[in-house]
N, C-alpha and C positions, 0 to 999 in steps of 0.2 A: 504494500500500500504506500503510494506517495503522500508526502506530505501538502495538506494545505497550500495554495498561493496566496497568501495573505497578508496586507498591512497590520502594525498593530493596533488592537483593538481605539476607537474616541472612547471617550467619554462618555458615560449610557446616562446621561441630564435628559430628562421628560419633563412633559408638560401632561401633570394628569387632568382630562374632561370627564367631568362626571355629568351623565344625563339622568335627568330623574323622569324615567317613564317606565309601562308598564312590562313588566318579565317576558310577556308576549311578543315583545317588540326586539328584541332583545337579538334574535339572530339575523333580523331584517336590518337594523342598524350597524351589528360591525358587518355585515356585507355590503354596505352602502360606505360606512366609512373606511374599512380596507382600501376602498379604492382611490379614498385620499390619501394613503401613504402611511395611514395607522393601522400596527401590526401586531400590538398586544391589546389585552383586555381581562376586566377583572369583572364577573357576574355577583352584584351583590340584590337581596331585596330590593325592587324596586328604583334602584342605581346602578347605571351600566358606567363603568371604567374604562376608558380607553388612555392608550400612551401612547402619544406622538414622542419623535425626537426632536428637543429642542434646538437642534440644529436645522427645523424646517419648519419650524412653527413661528410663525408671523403674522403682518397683518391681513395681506394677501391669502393668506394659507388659511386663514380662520374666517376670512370673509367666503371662502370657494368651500369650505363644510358647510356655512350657514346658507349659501344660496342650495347647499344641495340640499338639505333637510328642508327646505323651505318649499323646492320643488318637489320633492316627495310624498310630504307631511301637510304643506299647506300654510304650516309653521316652525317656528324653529323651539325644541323644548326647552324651559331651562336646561342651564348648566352652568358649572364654574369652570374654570380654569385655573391649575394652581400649579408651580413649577416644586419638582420632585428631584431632588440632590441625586446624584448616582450612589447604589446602596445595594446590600445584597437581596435581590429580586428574589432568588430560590427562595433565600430564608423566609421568604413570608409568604412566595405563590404555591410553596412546593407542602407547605405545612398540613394541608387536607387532600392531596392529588391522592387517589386510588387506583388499584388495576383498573385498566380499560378492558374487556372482553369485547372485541368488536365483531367477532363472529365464532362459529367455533374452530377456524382454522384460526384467528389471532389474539391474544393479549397483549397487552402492553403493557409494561410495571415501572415503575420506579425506581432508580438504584437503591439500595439495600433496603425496600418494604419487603414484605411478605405479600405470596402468591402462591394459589395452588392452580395451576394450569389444569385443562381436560387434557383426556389423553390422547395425546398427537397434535396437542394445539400447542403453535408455533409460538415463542416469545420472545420479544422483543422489550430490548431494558434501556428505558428511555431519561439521563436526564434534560428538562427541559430547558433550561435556563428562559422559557420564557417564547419560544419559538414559537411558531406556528409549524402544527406538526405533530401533537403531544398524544394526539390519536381523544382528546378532549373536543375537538370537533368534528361537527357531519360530514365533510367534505374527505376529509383524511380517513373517516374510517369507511366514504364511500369508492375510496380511490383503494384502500388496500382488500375491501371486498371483492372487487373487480380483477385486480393482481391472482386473487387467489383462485381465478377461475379459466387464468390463463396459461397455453405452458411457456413458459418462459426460460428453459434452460439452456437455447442455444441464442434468445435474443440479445443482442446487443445495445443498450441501457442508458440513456440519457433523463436527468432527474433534475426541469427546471424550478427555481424556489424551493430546493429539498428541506428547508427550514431545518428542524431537527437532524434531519438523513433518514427519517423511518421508511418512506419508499424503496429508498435502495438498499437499505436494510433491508425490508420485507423481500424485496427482489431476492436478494441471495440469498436468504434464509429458504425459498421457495427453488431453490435450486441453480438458479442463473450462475455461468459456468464462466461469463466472458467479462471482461472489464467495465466498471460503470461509473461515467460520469455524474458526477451531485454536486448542481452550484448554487450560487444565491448570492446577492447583490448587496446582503445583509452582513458585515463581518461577525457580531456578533453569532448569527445565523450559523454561518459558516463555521467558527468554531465549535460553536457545536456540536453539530453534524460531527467535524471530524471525531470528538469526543465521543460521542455513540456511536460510531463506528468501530472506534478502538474498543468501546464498553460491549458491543457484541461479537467481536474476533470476526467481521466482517470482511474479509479481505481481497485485496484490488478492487476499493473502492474510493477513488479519487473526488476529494472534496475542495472543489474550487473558488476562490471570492469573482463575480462574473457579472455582467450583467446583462436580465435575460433576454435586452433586444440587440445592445450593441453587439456583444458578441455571440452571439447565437451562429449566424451565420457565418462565421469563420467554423467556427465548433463541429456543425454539423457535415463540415468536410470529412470528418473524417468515418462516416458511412454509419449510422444508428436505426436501427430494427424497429425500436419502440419507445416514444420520447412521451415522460411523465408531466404534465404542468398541473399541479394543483396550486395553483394562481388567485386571478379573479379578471370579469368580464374584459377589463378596457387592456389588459395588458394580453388576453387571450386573442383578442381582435385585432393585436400586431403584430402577436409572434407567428398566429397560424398561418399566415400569406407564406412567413418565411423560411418557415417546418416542409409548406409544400413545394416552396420552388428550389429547396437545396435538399432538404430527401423526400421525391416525390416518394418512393414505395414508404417509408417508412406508417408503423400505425402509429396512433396518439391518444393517450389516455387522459382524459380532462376533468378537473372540477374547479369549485371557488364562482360557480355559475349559479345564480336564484332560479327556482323554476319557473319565474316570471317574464326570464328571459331566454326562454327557451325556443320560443318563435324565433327571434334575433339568433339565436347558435342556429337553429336549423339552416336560416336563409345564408348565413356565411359559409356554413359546410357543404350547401348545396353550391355556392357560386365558385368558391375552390374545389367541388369535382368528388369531394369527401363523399362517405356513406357511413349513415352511424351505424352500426354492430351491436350495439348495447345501450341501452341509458336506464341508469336505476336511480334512487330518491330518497332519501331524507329529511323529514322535515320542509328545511326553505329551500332546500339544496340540489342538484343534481350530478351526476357524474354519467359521461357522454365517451364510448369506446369509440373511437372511429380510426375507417380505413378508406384508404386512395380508394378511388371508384373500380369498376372492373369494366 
């Protein structure tokens, strides 16, 4: 396994927004705000947490959430904004995380919790540091459903936003025999990932600091089977043009898409030539197999 390419880590200074609306709302909002650039979040009572990087949080930045909620919602909810020192995140998100069971081919644990696995069911030993990835949402555990239903041991493995690294973790656990790319544009991210990679003796799995549009298409020179993006809508709607014009055969495994916009994924895989194979659901969420046409 290579090492990471990666700068050292900034400074992890947030800007915590708290929204006070109701629990129900809750997965519809970080899908909406994800795609302004916020990557964590904290589920409390009827206050939803999210943390921007104060390194992008401005007045610009805060005025393009408010018109997005505005156009959503109709209006924009309370909230505050309060700036958050860098500090140990684990020590305070990791203090109630649980095994995830996401199906009976996978769990997901903790480093050093306790787990009692089914038997044959794969696991996977996740520290979070806060990623996106933690198998704590629909989307990851609708991307690693789908994995598990695929054979995957002679594909060759591209894993865009791998947040954590748990896709290409799952990939190799499930058999995958040839070398796999996992990047993310996140350094924070990135370390990670390489971190649970080492914490599952995952090997020849290259974890790179990247980003998923500029360099994509150099990347994809080098010939890939099956490219992962558990993303979300506006950055799916850049990368796929360039998924199909640098490896047309390759297949692509997608989520971080609302079922609301599912119309919208239909008509762009249709104008790219795609064909879906698969699309299964959770909740707000969807996750979409697709392959080159025939």
């Amino acid at each position: 396994m290579e090492p990471a390419s990666m700068q050292p880590p900034k400074t992890h200074n947030h800007i915590e927004l708290a929204f006070e609306i109701d629990t129900d709302l809750y997965e519809l909002y970080i899908a909406l705000l994800s795609q302004e650039g916020i990557e964590y979040f904290l589920e409390e009572e009827r206050k939803l947490l999210a943390y921007i990087s104060e390194s992008i949080w401005n007045k610009e930045k805060e005025e393009s959430i408010r018109t997005m909620l505005k156009g959503a919602f109709g209006e924009v909810p309370h909230y505050t904004a309060t700036f958050i020192a860098d500090r140990n995140w684990n020590a305070e998100w990791e203090a109630n995380l649980q095994p995830v069971e996401v199906s009976d081919r996978f769990l997901i644990v903790q480093q050093r919790k306790e787990y009692n696995p089914k038997p044959g069911q794969i696991v996977i030993v996740i520290n979070p540091k806060m990623s996106f990835g933690t198998g704590y949402h629909a989307t990851t555990r609708l991307m690693l459903r789908q994995m598990g239903d695929l054979d995957l041991a002679d594909k060759k493995i591209m894993d865009i936003g791998t947040g954590t690294g748990v896709l290409a973790i799952a990939a190799r656990k499930l058999g995958n025999k040839n070398p796999i790319l996992a990047f993310d544009n996140n350094s924070w991210s990135a370390e990670n990932a390489l971190e649970n990679v080492e914490e599952n003796d995952a090997a020849d799995i290259r974890v790179e600091l990247l980003d998923a549009e500029e360099d994509l298409a150099a990347n994809l020179q080098e010939g890939y089977d099956l490219v992962l993006a558990n993303i979300n809508k506006n950055v799916i709607d850049r990368i796929l043009p360039v998924i199909h014009r640098n490896a047309p055969k390759a297949t692509v495994l997608i989520s971080g898409i609302l079922v609301y916009d599912e119309p919208w994924l239909k008509q762009l895989i249709k104008r790219l030539g795609y064909t879906i194979r698969k699309s299964i659901y959770e909740e707000e969420w969807l996750s979409a197999l697709i392959e080159p046409g025939k």
